[in-house]
mmJSON file of the N, C-alpha and C atoms, coordinates in Angstrom:
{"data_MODEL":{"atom_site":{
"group_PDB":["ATOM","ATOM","ATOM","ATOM","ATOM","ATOM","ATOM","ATOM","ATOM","ATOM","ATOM","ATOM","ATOM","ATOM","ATOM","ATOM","ATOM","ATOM","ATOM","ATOM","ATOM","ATOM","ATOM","ATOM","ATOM","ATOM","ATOM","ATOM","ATOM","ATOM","ATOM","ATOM","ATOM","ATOM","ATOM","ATOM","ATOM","ATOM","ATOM","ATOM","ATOM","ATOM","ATOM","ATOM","ATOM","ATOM","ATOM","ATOM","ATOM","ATOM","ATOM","ATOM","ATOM","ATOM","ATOM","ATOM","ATOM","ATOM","ATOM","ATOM","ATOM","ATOM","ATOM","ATOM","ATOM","ATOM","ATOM","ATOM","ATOM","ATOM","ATOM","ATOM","ATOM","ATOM","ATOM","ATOM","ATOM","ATOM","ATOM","ATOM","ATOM","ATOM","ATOM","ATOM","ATOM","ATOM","ATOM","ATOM","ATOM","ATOM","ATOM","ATOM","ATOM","ATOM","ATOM","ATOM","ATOM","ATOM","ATOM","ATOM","ATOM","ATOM","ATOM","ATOM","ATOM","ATOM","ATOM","ATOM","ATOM","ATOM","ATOM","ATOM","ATOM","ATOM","ATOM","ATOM","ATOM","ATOM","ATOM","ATOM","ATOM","ATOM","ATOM","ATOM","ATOM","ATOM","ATOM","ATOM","ATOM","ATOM","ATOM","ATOM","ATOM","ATOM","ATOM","ATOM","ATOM","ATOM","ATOM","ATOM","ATOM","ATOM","ATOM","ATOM"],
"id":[1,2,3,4,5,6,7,8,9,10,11,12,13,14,15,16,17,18,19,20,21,22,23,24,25,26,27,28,29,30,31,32,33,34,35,36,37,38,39,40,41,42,43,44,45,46,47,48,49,50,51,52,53,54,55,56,57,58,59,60,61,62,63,64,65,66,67,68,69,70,71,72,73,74,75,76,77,78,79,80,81,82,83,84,85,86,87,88,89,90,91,92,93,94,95,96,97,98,99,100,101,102,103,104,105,106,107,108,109,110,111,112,113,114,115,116,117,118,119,120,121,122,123,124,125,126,127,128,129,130,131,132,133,134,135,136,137,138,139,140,141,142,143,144],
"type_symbol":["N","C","C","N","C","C","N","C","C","N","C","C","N","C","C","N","C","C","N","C","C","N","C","C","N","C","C","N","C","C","N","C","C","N","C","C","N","C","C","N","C","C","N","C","C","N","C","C","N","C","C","N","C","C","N","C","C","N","C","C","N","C","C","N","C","C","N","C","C","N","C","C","N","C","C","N","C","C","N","C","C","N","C","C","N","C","C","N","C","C","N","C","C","N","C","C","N","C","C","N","C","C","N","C","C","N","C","C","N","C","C","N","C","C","N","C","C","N","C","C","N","C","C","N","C","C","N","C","C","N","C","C","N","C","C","N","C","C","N","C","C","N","C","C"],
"label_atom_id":["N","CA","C","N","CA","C","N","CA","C","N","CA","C","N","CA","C","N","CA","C","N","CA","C","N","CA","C","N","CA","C","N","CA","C","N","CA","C","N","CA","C","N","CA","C","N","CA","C","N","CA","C","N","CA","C","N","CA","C","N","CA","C","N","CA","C","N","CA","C","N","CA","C","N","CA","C","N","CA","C","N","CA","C","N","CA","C","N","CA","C","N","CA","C","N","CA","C","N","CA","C","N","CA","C","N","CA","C","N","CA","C","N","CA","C","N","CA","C","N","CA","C","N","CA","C","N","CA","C","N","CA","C","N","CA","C","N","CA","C","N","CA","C","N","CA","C","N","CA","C","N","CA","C","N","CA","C","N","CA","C","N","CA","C","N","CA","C"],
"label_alt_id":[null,null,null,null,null,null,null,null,null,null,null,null,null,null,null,null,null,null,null,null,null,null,null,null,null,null,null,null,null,null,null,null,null,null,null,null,null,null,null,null,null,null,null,null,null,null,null,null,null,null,null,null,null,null,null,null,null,null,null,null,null,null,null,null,null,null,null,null,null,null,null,null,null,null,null,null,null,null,null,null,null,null,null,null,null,null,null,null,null,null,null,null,null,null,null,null,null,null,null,null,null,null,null,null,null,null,null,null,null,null,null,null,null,null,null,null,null,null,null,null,null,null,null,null,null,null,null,null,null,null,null,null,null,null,null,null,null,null,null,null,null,null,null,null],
"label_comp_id":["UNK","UNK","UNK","UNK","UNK","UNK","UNK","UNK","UNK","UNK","UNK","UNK","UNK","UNK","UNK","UNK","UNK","UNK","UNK","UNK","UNK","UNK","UNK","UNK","UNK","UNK","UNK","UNK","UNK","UNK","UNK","UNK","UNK","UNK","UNK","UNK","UNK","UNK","UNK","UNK","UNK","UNK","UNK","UNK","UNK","UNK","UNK","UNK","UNK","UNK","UNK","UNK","UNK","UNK","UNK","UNK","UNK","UNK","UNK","UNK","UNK","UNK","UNK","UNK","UNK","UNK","UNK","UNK","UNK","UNK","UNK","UNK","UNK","UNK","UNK","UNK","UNK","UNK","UNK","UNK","UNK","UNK","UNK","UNK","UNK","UNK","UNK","UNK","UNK","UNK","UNK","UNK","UNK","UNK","UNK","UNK","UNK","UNK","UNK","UNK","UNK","UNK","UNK","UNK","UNK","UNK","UNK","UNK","UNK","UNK","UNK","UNK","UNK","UNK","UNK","UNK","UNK","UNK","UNK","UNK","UNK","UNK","UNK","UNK","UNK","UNK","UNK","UNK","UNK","UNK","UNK","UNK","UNK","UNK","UNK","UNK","UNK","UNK","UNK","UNK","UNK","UNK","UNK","UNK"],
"label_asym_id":["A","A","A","A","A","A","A","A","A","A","A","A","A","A","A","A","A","A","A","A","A","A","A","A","A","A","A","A","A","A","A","A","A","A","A","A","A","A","A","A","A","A","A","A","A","A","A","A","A","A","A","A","A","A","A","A","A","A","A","A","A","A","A","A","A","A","A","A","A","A","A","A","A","A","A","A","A","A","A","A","A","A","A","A","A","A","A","A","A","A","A","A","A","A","A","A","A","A","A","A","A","A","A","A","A","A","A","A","A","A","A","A","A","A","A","A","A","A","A","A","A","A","A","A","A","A","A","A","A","A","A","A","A","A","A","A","A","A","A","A","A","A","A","A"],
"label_entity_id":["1","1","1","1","1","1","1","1","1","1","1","1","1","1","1","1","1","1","1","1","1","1","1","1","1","1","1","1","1","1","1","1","1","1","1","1","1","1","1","1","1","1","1","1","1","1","1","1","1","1","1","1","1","1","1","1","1","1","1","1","1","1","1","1","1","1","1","1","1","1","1","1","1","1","1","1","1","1","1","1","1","1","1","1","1","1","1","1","1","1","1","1","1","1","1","1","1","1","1","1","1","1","1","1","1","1","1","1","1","1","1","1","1","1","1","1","1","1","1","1","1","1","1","1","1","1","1","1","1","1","1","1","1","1","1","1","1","1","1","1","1","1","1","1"],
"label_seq_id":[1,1,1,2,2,2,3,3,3,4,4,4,5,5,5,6,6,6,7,7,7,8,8,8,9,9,9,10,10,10,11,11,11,12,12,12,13,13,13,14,14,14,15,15,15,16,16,16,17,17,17,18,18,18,19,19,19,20,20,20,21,21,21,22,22,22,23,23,23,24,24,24,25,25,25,26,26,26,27,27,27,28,28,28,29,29,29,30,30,30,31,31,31,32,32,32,33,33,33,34,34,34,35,35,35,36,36,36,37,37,37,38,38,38,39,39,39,40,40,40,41,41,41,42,42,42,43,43,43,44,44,44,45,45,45,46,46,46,47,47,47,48,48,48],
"pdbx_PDB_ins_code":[null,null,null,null,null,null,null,null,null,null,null,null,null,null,null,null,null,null,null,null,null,null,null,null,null,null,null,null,null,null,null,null,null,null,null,null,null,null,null,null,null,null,null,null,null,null,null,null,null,null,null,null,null,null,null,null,null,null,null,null,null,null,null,null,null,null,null,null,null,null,null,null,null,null,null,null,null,null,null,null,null,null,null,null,null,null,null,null,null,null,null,null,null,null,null,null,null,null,null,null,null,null,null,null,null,null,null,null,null,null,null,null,null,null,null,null,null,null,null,null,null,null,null,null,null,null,null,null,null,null,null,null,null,null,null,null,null,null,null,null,null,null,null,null],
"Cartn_x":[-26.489,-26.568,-25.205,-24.727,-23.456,-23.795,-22.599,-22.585,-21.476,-21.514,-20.646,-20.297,-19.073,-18.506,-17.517,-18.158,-17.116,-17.028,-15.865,-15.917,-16.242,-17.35,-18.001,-17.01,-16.349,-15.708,-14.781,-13.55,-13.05,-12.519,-12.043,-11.695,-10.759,-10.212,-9.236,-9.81,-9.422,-9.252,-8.221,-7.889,-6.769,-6.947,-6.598,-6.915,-6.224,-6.905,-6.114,-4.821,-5.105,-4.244,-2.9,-1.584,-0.725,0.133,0.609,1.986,2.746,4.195,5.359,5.958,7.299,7.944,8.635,9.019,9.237,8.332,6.414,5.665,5.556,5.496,5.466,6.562,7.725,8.338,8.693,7.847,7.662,6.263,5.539,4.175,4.959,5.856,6.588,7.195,7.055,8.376,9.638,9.819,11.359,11.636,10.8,11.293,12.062,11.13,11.574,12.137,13.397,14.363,13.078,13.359,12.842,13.465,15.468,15.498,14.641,15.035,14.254,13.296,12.464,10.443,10.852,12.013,12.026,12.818,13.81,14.679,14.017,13.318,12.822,11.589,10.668,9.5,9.101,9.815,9.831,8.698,8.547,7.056,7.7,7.484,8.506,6.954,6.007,4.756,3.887,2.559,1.498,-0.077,-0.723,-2.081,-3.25,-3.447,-4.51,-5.338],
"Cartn_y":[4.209,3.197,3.089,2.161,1.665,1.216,1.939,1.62,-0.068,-0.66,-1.694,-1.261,-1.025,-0.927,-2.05,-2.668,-3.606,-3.702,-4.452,-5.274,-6.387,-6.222,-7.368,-7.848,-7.527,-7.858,-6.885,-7.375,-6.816,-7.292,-6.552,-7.432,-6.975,-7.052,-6.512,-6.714,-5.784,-6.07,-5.804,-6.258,-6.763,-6.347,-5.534,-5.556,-6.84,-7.383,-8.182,-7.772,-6.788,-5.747,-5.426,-5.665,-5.147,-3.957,-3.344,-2.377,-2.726,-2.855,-3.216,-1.942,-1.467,-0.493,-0.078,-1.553,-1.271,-0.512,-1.531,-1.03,0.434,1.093,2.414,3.307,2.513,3.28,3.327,1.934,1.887,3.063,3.484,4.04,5.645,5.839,7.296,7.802,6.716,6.818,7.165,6.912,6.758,8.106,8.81,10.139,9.74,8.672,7.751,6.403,6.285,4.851,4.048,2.384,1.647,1.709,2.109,1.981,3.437,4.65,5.701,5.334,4.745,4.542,4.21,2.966,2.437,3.387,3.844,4.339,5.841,6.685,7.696,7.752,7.285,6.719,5.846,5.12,3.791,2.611,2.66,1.759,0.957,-0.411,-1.894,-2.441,-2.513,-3.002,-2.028,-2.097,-0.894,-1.578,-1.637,-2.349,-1.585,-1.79,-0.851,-1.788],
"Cartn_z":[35.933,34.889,34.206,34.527,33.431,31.817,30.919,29.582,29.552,28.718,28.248,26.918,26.653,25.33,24.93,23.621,23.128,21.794,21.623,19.924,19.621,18.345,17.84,16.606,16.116,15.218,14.818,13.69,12.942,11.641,10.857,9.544,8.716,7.781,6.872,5.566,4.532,2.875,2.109,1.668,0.977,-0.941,-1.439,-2.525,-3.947,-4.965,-5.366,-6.328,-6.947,-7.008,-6.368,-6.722,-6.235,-7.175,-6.945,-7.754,-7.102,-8.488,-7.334,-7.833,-7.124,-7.276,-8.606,-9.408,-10.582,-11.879,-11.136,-12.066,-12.106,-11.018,-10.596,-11.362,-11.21,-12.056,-13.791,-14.157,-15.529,-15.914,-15.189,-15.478,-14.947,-14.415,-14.345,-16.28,-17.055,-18.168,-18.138,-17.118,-16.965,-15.855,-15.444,-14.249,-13.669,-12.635,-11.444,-12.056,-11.324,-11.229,-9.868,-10.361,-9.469,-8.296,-8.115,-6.506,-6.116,-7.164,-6.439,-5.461,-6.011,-5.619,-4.472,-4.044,-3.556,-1.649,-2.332,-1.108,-1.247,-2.055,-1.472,-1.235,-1.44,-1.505,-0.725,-0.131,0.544,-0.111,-1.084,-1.634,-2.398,-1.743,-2.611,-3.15,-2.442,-3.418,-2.601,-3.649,-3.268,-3.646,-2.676,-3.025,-3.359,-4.874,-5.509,-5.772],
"occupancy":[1.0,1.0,1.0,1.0,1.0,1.0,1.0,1.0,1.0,1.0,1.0,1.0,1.0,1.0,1.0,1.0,1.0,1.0,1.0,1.0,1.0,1.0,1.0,1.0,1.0,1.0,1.0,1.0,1.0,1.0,1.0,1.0,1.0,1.0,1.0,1.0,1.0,1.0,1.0,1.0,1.0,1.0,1.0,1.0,1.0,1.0,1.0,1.0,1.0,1.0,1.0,1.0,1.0,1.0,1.0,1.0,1.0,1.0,1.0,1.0,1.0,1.0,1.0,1.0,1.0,1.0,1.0,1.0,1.0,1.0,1.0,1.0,1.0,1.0,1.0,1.0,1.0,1.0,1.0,1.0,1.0,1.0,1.0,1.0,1.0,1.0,1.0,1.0,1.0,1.0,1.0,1.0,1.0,1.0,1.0,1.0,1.0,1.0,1.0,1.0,1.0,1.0,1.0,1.0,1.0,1.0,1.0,1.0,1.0,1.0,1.0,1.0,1.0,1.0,1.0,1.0,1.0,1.0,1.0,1.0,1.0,1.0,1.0,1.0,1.0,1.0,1.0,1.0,1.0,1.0,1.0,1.0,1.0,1.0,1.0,1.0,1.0,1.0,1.0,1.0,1.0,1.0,1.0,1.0],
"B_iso_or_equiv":[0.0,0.0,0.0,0.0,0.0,0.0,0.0,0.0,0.0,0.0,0.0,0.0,0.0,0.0,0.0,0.0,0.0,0.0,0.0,0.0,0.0,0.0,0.0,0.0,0.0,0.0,0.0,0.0,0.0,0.0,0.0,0.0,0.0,0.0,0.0,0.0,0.0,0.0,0.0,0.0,0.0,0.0,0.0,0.0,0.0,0.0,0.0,0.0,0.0,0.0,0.0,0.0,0.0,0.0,0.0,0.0,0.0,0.0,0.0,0.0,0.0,0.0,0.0,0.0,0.0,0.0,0.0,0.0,0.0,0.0,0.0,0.0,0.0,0.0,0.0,0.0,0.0,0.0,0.0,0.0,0.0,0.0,0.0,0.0,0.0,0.0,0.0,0.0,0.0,0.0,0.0,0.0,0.0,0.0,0.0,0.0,0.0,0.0,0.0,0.0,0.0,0.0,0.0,0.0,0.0,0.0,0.0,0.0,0.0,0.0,0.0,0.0,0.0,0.0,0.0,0.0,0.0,0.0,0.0,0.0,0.0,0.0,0.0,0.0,0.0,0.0,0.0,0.0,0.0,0.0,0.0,0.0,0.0,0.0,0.0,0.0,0.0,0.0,0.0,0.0,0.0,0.0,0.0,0.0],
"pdbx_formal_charge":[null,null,null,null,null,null,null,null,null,null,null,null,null,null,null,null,null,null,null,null,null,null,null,null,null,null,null,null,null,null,null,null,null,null,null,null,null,null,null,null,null,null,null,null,null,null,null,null,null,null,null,null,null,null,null,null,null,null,null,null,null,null,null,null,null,null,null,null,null,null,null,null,null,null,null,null,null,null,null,null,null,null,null,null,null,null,null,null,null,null,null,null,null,null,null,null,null,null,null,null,null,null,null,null,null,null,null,null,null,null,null,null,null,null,null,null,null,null,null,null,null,null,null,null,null,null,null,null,null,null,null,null,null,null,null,null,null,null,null,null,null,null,null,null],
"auth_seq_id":[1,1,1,2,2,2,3,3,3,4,4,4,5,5,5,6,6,6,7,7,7,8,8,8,9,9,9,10,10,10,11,11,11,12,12,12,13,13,13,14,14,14,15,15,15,16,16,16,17,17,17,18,18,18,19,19,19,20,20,20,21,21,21,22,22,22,23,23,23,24,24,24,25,25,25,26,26,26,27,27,27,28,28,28,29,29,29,30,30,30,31,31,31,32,32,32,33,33,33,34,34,34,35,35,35,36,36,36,37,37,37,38,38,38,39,39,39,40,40,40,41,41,41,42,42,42,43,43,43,44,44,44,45,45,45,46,46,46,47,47,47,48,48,48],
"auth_comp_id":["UNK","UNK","UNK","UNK","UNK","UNK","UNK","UNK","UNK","UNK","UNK","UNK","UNK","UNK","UNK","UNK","UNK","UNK","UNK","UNK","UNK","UNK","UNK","UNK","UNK","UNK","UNK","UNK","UNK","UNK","UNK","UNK","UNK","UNK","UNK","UNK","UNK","UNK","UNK","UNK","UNK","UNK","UNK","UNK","UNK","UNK","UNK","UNK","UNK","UNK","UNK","UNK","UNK","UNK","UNK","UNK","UNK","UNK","UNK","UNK","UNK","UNK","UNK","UNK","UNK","UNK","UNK","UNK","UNK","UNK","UNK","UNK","UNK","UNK","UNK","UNK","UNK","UNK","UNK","UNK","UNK","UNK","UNK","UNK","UNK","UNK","UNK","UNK","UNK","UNK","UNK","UNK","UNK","UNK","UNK","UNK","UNK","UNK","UNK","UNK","UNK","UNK","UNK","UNK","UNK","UNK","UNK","UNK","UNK","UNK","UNK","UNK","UNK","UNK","UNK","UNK","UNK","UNK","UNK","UNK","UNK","UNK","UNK","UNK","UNK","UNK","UNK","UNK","UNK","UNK","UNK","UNK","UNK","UNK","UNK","UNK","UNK","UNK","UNK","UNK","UNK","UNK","UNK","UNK"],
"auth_asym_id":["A","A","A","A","A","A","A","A","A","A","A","A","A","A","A","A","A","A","A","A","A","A","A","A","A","A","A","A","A","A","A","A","A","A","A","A","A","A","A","A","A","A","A","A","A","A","A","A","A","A","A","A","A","A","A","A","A","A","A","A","A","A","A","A","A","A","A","A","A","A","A","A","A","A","A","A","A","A","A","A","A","A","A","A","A","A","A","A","A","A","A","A","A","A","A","A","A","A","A","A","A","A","A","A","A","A","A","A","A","A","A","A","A","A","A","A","A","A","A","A","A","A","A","A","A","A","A","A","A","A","A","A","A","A","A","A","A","A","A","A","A","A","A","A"],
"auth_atom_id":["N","CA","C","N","CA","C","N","CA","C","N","CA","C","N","CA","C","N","CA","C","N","CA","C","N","CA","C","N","CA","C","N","CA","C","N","CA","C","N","CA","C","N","CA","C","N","CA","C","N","CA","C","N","CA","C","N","CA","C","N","CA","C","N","CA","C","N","CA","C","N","CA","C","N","CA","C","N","CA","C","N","CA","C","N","CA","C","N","CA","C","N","CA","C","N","CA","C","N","CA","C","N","CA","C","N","CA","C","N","CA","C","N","CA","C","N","CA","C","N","CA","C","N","CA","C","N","CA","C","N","CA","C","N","CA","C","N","CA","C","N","CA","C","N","CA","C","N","CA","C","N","CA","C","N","CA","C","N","CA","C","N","CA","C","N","CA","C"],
"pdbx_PDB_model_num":[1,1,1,1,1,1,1,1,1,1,1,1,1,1,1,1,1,1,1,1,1,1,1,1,1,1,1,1,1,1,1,1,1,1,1,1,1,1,1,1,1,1,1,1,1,1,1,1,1,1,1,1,1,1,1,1,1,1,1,1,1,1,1,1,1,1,1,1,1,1,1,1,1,1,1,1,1,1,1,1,1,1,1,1,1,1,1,1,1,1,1,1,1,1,1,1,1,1,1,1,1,1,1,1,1,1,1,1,1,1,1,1,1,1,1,1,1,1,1,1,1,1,1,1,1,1,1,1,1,1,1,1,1,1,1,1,1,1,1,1,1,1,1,1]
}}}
């Protein structure tokens, strides 16, 4: 007896929510610099 395996669908979500790297680094109080977030972190926007 043979199985058939397939896909019925797929989908994405998207939150509406974004962080950008600056906000991230306004919500640090000042630890983190925005390029920080950015060049060590690599996170230019972040979807929460």
């Amino acid at each position: 007896m043979q199985h058939h395996v397939g896909i019925l669908g797929y989908g994405i979500y998207l939150p509406d929510n974004i962080m950008t790297a600056g906000d991230i680094a306004r919500a640090t109080n000042g630890v983190w610099a925005e390029e920080a977030v950015v060049e060590k972190l690599g996170i230019d926007k972040l979807s929460i």
